[in-house]
C-alpha positions in Angstrom: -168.0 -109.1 71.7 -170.8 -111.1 70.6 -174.4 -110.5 72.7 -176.8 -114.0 72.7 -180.5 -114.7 73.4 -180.9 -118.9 74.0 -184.8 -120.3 74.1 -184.9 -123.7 75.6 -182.5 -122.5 78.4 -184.1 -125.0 81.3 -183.5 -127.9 79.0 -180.7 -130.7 78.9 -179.0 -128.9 76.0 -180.7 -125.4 76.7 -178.7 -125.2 80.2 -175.7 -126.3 79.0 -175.7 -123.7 76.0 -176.2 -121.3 78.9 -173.7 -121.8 81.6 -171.1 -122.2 78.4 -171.7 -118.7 77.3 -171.2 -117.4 81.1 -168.2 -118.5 81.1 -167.3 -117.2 77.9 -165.4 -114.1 77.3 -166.5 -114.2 73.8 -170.0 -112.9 74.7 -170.8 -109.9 76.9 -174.8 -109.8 77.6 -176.7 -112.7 77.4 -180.6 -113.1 77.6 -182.9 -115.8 78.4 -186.6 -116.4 77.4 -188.5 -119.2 78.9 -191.8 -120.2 80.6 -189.7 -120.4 83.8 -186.3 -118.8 84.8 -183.0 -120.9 84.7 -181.2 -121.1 88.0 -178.1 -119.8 86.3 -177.0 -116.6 87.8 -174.1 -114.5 86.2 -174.0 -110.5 86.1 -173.9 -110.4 82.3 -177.1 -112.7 82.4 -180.9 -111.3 82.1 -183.7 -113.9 82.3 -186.7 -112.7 81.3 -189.9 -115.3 82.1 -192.9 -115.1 79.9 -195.5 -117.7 80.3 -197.2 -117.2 76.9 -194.8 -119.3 74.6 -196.6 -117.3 71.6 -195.0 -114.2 73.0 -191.7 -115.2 72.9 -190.9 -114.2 69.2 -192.0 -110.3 69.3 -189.8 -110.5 72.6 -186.6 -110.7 70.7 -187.1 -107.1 68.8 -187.5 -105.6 72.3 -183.9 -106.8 73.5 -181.2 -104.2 73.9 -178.9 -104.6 72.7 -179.9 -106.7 69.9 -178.9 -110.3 69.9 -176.2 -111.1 67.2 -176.7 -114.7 68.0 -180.0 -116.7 69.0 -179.7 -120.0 70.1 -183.0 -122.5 69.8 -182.5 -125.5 72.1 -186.3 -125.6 72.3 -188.0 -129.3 72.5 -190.7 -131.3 74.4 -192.1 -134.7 73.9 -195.0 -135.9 72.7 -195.9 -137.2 76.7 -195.0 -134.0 78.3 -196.9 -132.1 75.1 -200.0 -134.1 75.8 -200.0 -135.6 72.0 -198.7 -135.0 69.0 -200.7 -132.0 67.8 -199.2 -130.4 71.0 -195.8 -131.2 70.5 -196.4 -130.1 66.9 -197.1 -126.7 67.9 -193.8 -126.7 70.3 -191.3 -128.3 68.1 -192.1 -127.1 64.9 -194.5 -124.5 64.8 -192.7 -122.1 68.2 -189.5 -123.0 66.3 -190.3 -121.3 63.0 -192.0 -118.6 64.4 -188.9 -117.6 66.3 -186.4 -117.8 63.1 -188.9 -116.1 61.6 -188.7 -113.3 64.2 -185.3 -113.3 64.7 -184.8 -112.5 60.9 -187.4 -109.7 61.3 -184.8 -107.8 64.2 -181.9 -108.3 62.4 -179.9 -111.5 64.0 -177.2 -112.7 62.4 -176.6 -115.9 63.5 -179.2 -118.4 64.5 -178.4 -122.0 66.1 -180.8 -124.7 66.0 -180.2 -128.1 67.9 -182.2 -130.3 65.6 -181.6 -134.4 65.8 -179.1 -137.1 63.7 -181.2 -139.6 61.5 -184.1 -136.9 60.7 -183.2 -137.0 56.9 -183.6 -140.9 56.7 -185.3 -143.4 54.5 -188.5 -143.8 56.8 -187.9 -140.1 58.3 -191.0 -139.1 56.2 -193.0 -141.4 58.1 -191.7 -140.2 61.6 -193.5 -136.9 63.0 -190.5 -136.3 64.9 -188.4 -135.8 62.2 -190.7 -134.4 59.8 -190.8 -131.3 62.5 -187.0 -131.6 62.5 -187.0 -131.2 58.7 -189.9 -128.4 58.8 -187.6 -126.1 61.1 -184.4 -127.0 59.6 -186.0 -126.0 56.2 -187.5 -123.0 56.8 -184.3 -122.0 58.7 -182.5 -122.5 55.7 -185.4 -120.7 53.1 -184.7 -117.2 55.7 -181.4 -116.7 54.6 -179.7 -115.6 58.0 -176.2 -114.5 57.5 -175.1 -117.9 58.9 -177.5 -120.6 60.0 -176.0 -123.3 61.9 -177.8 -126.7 62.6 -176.6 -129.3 65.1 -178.0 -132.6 64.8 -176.7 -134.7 67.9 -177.4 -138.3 68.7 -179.0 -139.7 71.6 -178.7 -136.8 74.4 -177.2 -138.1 77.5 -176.3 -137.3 81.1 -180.0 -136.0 81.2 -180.5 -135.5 85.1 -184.6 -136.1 84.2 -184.3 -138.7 81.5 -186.8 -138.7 78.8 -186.7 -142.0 77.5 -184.6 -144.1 80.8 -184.4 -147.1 79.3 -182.7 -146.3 75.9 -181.1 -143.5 77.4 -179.4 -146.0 80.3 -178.6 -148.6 77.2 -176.9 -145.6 75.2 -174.8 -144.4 78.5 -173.4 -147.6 79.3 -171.8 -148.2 75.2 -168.8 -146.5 76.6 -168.1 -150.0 78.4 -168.1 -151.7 74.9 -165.5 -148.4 73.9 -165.5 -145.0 73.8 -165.9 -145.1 69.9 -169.5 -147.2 69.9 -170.8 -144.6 72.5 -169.6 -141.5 70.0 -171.7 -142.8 67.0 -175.3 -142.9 68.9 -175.0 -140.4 71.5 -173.6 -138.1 73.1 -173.5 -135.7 76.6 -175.5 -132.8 77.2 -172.6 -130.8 77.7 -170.7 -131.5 75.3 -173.3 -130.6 72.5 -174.3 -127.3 74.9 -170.1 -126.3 74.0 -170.5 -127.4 70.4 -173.3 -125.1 69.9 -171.2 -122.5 71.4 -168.0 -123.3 69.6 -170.0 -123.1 66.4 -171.1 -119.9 66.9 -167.4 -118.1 68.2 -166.3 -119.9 65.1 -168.9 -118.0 62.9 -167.9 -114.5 64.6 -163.9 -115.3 63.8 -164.5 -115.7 60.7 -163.9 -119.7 60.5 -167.6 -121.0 59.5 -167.3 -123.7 56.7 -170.3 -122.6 55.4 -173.1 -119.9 55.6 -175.5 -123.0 56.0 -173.8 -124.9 58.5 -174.6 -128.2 59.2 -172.7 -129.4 62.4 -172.8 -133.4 62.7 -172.1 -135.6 65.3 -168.5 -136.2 64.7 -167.9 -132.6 64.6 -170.3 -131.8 68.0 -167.8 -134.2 69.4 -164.5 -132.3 68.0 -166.0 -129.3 69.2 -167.4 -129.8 72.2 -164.7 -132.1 73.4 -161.7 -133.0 71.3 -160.6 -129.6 71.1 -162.7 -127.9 73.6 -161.1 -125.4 76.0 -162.4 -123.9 79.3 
């Protein structure tokens, strides 16, 4: 069975990765690193807290055993960063650092959850998407065995919303259909399953792809089409 480190495990997408792989035979030990411990609680879990986020990347050649899998659901805003230069650091920088370090020990398979519409026409000009690009990039240039990339719409079903207003218009499209809703956005959970889907399907043998780029149709085929508890 597959053993899995996720980074970002407090947030929307984080959590959800988390609880998915507790209840997942696929994976026997799974390990946490964050600046404050999940409140998920499973025997097969060890959540290990380390306030220095600078640490966190030399912490993944200490884990026994060694992680086959790393998930990255790591992400702040630019407000909770306290600017841009913060966020930079968080988003981009932490990010790179910990593919990088992740490489070094030996990981097989690393997950990112990256963003849809970071590869547009004007995504040059946006600093959200030019970290976006800088991760999934260097991901790529590292050569992991199989790299997989999920780039989700609109994250929803946030219980602390980041932005309320869109995030409250992009919940209530499933009133105009089902179908509108799927191409903007879609649930923390479901994207959490995806991410986890991808990655049993990369230890069965079943990736598409070494570089695997995981869109949102597919995060929705995954993660709820043809998801099963």
């Amino acid at each position: 069975m597959a053993t899995a480190v996720v980074f970002g495990c407090t947030g929307a997408v984080g959590s959800q990765i988390l609880s998915t792989l507790l209840a997942s035979n696929a994976f026997s030990s799974v390990k946490t690193v964050s600046r404050r411990l999940p409140n998920a609680q499973s025997p097969k879990l060890q959540a290990l807290e380390e306030g220095d986020i600078s640490k966190w990347g030399g912490i993944i050649s200490s884990l026994s055993p060694k992680p086959s899998v790393v998930f990255n659901a790591v992400g702040t805003t630019r407000a909770t960063a306290g600017g841009i230069q913060n966020q930079w650091k968080i988003d981009h920088d932490l990010c790179i650092e910990n593919a990088k370090a992740a490489k070094e020990t030996g990981v097989k398979t690393y997950v990112f959850i990256s963003s849809a519409g970071t590869r547009g026409c004007i995504s040059g000009y946006v600093p959200y998407s030019k970290m976006k690009v800088g991760v999934e990039d260097a991901i790529k240039e590292l050569d992991f065995e199989h790299a997989i990339i999920l780039r989700p719409g609109m994250i929803l079903g946030r219980e602390k919303p980041k932005v309320p207003f869109l995030e409250n218009i992009f919940a209530n499209l499933n009133k105009l259909g089902q179908g509108v809703q799927d191409k903007l956005g879609q649930d923390q959970t479901i994207i959490g399953r995806a991410a986890v889907a991808a990655a049993g399907m990369v230890e069965e043998g079943k990736a598409p792809s070494k570089y695997w780029v995981v869109g949102q149709a597919d995060i929705l085929k995954f993660g709820r089409d043809e998801w099963k508890k």
